[in-house]
N, C-alpha and C positions, 0 to 999 in steps of 0.2 A: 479467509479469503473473502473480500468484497465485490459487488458486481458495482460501476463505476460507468458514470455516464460517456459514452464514445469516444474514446481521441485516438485522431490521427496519428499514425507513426510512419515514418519511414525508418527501414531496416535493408540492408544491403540492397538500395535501390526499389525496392518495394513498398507499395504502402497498405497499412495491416490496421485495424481496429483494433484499438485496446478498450477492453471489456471489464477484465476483473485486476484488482489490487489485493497485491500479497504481501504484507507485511513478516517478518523476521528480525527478533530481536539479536544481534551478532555479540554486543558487548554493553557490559555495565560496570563501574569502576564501586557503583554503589554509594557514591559520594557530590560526584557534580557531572558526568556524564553516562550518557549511553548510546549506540548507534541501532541503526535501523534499516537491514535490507530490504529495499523492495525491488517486487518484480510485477510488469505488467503482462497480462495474456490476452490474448485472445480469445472469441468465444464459440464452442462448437455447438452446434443443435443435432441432436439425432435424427432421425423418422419419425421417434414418440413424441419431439418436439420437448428433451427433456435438454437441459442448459449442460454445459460442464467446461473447466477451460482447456484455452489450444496453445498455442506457441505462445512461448513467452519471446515477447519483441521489445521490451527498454528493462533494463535496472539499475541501480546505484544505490548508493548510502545515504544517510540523513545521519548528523550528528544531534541528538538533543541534550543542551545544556544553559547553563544560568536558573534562570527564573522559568523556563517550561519546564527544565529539569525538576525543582522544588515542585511547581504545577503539578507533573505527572507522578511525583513521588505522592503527593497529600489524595490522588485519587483511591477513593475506596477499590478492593480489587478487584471485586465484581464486574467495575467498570475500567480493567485499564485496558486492555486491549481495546475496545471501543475507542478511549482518548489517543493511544495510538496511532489508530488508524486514521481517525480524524487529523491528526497532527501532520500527519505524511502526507494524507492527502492535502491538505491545506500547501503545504510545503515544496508537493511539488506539481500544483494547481491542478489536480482533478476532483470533481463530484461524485462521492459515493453515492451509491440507489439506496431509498433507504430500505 
């Protein structure tokens, strides 16, 4: 889970700050695709002032395939999640914190 610079949501008429990005890999074919749940939340603060997430208010899929496909296959492993995240985010316009 990433913490994600602000955006606005509306969700059953309300409108909710999205906080953190949570990526989930659902399927990979191993060959020329794979998809990508994410979920956005919200963010709680305690009393100690300690961070954690709250409602999840948007999600959907991301298909990655072609040439990000091959991209994210040549990334070392250390760093794929990382490319991931990046990728989703990019994809579906929010800024991770870094």
């Amino acid at each position: 889970m990433k913490e994600i610079v602000s955006q606005q949501i509306w969700l059953d008429g309300l409108e909710y700050e999205a906080q953190y990005l949570q990526c989930t890999g659902t399927y990979d074919n191993y060959l020329s695709t794979a998809t990508v749940y994410y979920q956005l939340f919200t963010m709680l603060i305690d009393v100690n002032g300690d961070k954690s997430p709250g409602q999840q208010v948007a999600s959907g899929y991301k298909e990655i395939q072609g040439q990000e496909y091959i991209d994210w296959g040549n990334v070392p492993a250390s760093s794929v999640n990382e490319w991931i995240y990046n990728w989703t985010a990019e994809q579906i316009n929010v800024t991770i914190i870094p």
